[in-house]
C-alpha positions in Angstrom: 0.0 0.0 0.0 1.4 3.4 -0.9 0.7 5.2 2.8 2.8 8.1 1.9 1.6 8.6 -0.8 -2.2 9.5 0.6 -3.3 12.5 2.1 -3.2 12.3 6.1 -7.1 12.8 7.0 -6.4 14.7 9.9 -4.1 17.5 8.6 -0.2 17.4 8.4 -0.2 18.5 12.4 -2.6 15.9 13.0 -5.3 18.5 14.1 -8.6 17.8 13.0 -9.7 19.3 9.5 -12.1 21.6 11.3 -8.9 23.5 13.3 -7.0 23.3 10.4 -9.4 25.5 8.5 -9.6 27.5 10.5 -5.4 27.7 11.6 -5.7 28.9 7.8 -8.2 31.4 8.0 -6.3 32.9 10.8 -3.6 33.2 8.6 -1.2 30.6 8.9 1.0 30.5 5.3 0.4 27.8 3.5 4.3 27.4 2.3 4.2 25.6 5.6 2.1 23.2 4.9 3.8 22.5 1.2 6.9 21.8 2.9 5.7 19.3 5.0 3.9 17.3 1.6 7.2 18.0 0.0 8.7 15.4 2.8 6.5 12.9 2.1 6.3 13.1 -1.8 10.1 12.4 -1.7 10.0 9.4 0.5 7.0 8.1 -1.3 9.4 8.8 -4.8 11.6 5.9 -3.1 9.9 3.8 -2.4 9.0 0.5 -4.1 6.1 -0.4 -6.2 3.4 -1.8 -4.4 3.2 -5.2 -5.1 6.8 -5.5 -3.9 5.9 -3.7 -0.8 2.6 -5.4 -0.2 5.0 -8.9 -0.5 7.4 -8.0 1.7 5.0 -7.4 4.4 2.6 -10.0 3.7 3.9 -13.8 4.7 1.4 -15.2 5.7 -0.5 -17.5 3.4 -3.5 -16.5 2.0 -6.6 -18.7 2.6 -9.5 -19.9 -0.5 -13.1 -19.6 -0.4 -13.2 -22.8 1.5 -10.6 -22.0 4.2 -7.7 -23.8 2.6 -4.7 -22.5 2.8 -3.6 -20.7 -0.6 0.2 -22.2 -1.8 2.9 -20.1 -2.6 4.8 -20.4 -5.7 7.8 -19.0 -6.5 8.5 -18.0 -9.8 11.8 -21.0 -9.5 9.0 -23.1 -8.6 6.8 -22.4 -11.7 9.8 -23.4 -13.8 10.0 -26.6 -12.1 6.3 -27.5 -12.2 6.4 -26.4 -15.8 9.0 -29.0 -16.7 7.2 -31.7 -15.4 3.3 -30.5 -16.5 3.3 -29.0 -19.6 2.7 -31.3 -22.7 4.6 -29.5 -24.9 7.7 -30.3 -23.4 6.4 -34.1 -22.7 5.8 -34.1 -26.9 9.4 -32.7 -27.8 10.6 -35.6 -25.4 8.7 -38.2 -26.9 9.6 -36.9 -30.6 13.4 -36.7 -29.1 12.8 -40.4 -27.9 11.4 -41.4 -32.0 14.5 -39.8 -33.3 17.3 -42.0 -31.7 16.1 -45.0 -32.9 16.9 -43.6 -36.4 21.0 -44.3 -36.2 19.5 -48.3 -35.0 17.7 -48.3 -38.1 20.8 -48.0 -40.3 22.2 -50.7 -38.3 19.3 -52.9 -39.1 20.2 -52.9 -42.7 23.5 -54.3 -42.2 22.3 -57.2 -39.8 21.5 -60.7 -41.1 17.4 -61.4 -41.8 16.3 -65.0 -40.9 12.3 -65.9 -42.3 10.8 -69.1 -43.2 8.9 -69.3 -46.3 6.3 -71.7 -46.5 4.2 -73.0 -49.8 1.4 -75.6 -50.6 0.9 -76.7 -54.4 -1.6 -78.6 -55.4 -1.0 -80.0 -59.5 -3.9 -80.9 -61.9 -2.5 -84.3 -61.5 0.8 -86.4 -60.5 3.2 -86.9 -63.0 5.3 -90.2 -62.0 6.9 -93.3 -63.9 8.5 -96.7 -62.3 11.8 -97.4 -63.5 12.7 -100.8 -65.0 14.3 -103.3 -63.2 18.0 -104.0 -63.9 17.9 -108.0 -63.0 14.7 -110.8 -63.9 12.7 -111.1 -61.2 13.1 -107.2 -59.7 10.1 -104.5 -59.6 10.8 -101.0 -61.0 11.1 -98.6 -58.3 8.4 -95.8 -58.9 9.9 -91.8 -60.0 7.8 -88.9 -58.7 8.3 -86.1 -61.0 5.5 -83.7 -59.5 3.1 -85.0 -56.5 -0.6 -83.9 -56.9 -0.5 -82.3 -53.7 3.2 -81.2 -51.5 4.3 -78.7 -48.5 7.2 -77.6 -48.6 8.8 -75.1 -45.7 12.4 -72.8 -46.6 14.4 -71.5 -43.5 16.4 -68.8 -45.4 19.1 -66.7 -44.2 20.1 -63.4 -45.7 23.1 -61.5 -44.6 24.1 -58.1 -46.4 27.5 -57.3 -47.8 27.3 -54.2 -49.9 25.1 -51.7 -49.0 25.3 -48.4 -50.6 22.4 -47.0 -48.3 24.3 -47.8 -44.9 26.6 -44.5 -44.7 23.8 -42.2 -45.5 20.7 -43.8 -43.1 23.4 -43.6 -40.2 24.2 -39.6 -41.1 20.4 -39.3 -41.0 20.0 -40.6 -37.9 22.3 -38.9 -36.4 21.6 -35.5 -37.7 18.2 -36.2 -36.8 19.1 -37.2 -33.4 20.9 -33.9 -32.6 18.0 -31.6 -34.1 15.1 -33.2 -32.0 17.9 -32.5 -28.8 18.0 -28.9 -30.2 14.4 -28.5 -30.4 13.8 -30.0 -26.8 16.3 -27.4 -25.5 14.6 -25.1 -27.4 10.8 -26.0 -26.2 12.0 -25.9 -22.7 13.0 -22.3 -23.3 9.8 -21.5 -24.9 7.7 -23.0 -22.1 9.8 -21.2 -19.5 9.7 -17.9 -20.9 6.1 -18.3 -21.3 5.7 -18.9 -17.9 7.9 -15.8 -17.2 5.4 -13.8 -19.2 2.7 -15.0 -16.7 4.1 -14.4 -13.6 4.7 -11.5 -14.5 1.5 -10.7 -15.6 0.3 -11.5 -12.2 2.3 -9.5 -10.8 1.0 -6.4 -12.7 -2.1 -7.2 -12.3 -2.0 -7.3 -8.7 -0.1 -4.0 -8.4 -3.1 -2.9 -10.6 -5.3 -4.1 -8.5 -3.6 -2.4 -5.2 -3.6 1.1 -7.3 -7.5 0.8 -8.1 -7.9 0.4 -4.4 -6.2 3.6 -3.7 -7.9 5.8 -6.1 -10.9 4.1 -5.2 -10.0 5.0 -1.5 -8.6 8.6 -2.6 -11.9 9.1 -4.7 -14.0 8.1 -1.8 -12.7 10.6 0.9 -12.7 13.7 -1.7 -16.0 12.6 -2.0 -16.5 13.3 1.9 -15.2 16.0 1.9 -17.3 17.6 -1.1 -20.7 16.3 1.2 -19.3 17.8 4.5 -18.2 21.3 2.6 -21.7 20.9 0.8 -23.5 20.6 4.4 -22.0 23.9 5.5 -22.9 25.4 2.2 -18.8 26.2 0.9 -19.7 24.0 -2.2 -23.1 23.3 -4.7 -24.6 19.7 -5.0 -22.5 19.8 -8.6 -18.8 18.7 -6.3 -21.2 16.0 -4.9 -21.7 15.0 -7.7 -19.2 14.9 -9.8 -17.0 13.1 -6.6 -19.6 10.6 -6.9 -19.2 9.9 -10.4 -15.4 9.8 -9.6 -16.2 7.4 -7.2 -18.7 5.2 -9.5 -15.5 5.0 -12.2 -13.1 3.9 -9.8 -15.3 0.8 -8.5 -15.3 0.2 -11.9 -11.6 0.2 -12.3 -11.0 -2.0 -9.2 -13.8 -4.5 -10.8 -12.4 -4.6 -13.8 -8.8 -4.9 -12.3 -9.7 -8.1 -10.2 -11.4 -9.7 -13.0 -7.7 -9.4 -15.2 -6.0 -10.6 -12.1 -7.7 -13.9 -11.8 -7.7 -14.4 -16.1 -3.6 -13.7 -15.1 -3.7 -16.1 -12.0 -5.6 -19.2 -14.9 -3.6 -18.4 -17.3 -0.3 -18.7 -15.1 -2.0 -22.1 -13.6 -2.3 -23.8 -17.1 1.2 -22.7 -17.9 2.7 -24.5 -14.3 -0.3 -27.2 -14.7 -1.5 -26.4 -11.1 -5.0 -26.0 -9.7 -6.2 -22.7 -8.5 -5.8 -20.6 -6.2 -2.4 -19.8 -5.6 -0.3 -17.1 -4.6 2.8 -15.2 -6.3 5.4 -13.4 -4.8 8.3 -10.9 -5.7 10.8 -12.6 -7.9 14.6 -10.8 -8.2 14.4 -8.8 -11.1 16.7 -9.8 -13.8 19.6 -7.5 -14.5 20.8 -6.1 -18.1 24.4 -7.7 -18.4 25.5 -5.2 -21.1 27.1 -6.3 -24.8 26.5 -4.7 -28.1 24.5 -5.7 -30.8 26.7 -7.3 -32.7 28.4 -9.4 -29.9 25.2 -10.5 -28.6 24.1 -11.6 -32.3 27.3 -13.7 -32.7 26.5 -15.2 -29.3 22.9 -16.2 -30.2 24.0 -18.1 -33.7 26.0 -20.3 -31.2 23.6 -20.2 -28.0 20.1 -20.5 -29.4 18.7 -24.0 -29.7 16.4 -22.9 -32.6 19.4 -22.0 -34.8 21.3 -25.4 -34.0 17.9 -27.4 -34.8 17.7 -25.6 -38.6 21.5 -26.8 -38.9 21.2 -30.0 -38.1 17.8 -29.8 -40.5 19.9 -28.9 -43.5 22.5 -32.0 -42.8 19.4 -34.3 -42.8 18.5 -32.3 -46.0 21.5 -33.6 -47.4 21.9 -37.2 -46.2 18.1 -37.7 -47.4 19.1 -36.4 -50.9 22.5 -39.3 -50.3 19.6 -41.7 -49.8 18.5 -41.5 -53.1 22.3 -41.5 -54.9 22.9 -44.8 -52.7 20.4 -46.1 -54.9 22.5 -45.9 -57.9 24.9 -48.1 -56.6 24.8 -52.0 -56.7 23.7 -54.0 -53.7 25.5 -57.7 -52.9 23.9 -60.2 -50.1 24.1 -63.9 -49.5 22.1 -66.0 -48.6 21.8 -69.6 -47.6 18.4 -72.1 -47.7 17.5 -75.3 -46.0 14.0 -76.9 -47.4 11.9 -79.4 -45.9 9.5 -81.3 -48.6 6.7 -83.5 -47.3 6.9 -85.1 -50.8 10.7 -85.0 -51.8 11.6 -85.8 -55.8 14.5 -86.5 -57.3 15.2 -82.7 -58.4 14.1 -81.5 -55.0 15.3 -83.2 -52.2 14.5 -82.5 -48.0 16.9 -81.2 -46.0 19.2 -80.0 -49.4 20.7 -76.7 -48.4 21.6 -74.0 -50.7 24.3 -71.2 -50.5 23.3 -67.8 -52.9 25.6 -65.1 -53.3 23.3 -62.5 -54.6 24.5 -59.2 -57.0 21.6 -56.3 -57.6 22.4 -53.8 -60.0 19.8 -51.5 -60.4 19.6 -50.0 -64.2 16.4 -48.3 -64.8 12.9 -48.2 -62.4 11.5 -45.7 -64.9 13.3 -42.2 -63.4 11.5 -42.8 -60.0 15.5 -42.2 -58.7 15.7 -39.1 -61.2 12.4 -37.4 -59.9 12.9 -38.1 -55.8 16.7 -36.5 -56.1 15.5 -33.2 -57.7 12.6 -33.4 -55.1 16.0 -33.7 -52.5 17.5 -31.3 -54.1 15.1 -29.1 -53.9 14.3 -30.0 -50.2 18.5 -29.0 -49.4 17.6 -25.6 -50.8 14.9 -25.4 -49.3 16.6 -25.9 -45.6 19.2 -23.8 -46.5 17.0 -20.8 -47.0 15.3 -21.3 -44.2 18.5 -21.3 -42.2 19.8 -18.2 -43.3 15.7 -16.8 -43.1 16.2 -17.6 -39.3 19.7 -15.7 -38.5 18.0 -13.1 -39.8 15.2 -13.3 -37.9 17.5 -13.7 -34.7 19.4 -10.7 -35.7 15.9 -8.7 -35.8 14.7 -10.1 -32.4 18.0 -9.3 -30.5 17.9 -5.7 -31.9 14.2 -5.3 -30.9 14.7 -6.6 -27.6 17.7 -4.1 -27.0 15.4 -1.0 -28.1 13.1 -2.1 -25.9 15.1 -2.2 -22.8 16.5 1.3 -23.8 13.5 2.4 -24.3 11.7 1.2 -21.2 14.5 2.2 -19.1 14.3 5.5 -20.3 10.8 5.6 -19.7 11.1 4.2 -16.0 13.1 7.1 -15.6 11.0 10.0 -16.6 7.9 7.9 -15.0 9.7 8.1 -11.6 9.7 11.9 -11.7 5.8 11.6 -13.1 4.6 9.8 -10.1 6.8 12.3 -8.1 5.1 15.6 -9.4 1.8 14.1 -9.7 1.3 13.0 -6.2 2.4 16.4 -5.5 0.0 17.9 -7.5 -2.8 16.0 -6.1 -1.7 16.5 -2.3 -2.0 20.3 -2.9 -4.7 20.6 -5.0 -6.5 18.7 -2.5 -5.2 20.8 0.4 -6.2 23.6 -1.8 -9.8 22.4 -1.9 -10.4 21.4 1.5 -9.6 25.3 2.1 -11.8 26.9 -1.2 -8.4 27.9 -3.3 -9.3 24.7 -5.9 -12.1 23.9 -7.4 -13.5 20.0 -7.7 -13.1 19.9 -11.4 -8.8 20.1 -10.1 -8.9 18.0 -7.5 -10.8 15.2 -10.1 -8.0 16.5 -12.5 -5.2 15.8 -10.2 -6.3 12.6 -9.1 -7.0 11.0 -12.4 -3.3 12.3 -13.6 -2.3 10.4 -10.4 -4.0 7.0 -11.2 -3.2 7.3 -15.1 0.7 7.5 -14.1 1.0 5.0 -11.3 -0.9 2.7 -13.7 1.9 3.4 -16.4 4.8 3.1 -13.5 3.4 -0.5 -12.8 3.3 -1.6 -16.5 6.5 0.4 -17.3 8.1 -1.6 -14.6 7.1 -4.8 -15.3 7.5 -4.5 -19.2 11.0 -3.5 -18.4 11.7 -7.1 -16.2 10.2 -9.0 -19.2 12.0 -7.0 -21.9 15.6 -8.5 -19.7 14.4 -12.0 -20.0 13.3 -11.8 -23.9 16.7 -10.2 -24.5 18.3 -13.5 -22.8 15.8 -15.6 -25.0 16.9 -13.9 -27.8 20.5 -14.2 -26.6 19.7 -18.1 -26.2 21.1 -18.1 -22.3 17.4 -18.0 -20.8 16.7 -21.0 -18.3 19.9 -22.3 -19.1 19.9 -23.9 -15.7 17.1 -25.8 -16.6 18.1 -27.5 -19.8 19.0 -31.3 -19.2 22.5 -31.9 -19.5 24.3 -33.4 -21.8 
């Protein structure tokens, strides 16, 4: 709550308002008084914004609706709970999990393949013939040529030797390996800094919210001061009035500011995957480390996870475009067979084995090789482009993020003297009016300037925290503490 920052009811003395009138009237100066409002303007100039104040004071927990105690979570702690809740992170580690199976797949190809084949013929009719006997008194031994019906079951063995596609499929993999790790890095950035964004958030809102309650507070005693004046007959029923509609605006204010502060407070809880309520408190602002712009761009083409993944993408461009020129090349195998006949004949026999050594040179497959490497081709390009599209980008982002810290800081600066002058401003104009030397249409003046620039204080500051951590996420050094190790 900003307590020095709010007229003193009772007079600067502490006299009531009735003696201090009339102190006044008797003709005490009013430099007198200024200089006493000039104290506390410049202790209220230091002091911090609300919400941190109102966290620093506050530690005790908070209860819900049904007397629950309300948890706590730090803004460390939402990182923690984001890890392990959100599902975009769970989906980058599962696609991370599909990719490094892809090196064991070019492994596969080089392994030995063992299948049994298995085949039932059944022939128009059997073809057969007895052979004569070699000595009188002998019977010809009968000849099956082709049984009317035979199984017959092959346990074949195939073991490649040559196989162009091998190097390639294993570059793949790999490549494809490291990009998925470079986009799980580079999710868990994105989740975080998301999650920064609605802390944050909170944390304006609330310091919103504590603001509404002041002018709303502010609005309300003007407002009893405009009826007790209009008692005595000092003022007409139009300062009533319009101190009333002052009043009315500033409810409306407060409402509207607790309705954004609990959208803030679900949003932050789907980020963290937590249930509300919960409470936020008073992170340690992040500090500008310095650099120029073209230090910290060199740093982010080596730091940022998003860069990494698009170079990795441009290598599996090019082993997928290998793929296809491994086709060219001729493939060798053998192979060995061991049948078993039901019905064995003298060209096929059970238990024959048989050792292939097999040579495939492909020749033509009517340009389906010609067409798929221009489509590879064309893919390579296309990754390349979009690499070079991206350091672009990254250059852009890093000099936007840099403005806007210049910028905000700026700002801060000239908003610090703002708050200063117009909380002076109000504090006399309202002294001013309590005694007749203002009229209401100042003192509503005065304390709508008031309200307006605390308002832009609080999103100034809090713009300025966020516009720190984008510049690390531009950088590629946000939550770098809580990327898995490798």
């Amino acid at each position: 709550m900003w307590n020095t920052m709010i007229p003193n009811p009772k007079g600067v003395s502490g006299a009531p308002r009735c003696k201090q009138r009339r102190w006044i009237r008797r003709g005490l100066p009013l430099w007198l008084v200024l200089v006493g409002l000039w104290s506390s303007v410049c202790a209220a100039a230091e002091a911090p914004p609300p919400a941190v104040r109102a966290a620093e004071n506050d530690n005790t927990p908070a209860a819900s609706d049904e007397g629950a105690p309300v948890p706590v979570i730090p803004l460390e702690e939402a990182y923690r709970l984001a890890l392990a809740n959100e599902e975009q992170i769970k989906i980058a580690g599962s696609e991370l999990a599909k990719a490094q199976l892809l090196p064991w797949r070019a492994y596969a190809q080089l392994t030995p393949r063992a299948e049994i084949d298995g085949v039932f013929t059944r022939n128009k009719e059997e073809i057969s013939f007895f052979s004569q006997p070699t000595l009188p008194g002998q019977q010809g031994t009968p000849s099956t040529i082709r049984p009317l019906e035979s199984w017959q079951g092959t346990f074949v063995i195939t073991q490649p030797l040559i196989q162009p596609s091998f190097p390639p499929t294993l570059q793949l993999g790999k490549a494809s390996v490291h990009q998925n790790v470079e986009n799980y890095g580079f999710t868990i950035r994105e989740v975080l800094y998301g999650v920064a964004r609605a802390y944050y958030d909170v944390l304006r809102s609330q310091a919103q919210v504590i603001v509404a309650q002041e002018t709303l507070r502010l609005t309300q005693d003007e407002l009893k001061q405009a009826q007790a004046r209009f008692r005595v007959g000092e003022v007409t029923k139009t300062d009533v009035l319009r101190a009333e509609v002052e009043v009315a605006r500033a409810e409306r204010a407060l409402i509207r500011n607790q309705n954004e502060l609990q959208l803030t407070l679900t949003v932050l809880a789907r980020a963290i995957g937590v249930r509300e309520p919960l409470r936020v408190v008073e992170p340690t602002p992040p500090q500008y480390g310095g650099g120029g712009y073209e230090q910290l761009v060199e740093k982010s083409y080596k730091q940022r996870q998003d860069v990494k993944a698009q170079t990795a993408a441009v290598e599996v461009a090019r082993q997928r475009k290998n793929q296809v020129l491994a086709r060219y090349f001729p493939q060798v195998s053998v192979q060995w067979q061991f049948p078993r006949l039901d019905s064995p004949t003298f060209a096929n026999r059970d238990r024959f084995w048989t050792m292939l050594l097999n040579f495939q040179i492909p020749l033509f497959d009517g340009g389906v090789r010609e067409i798929d490497l221009q489509e590879q081709t064309q893919n390579l390009t296309e990754a390349e482009l979009q690499l070079d599209r991206l350091r672009k980008d990254v250059g852009v982002e890093v000099k936007r993020a840099l403005l806007a810290i210049e910028t905000l800081g700026e700002t801060l600066q000239t908003l610090k003297k703002e708050v200063s002058l117009a909380q002076e401003n109000f504090e006399i104009t309202s002294k001013q009016y309590r005694v007749g030397l203002a009229t209401s249409l100042d003192i509503n003046t005065a304390l709508n300037s008031l309200n307006q620039v605390r308002t832009q204080f609080i999103d100034q500051t809090y713009a300025y925290q966020v516009a720190v951590l984008a510049l690390d996420r531009a950088v590629g050094v946000f939550g770098q503490d809580y990327l898995p190790q490798r």
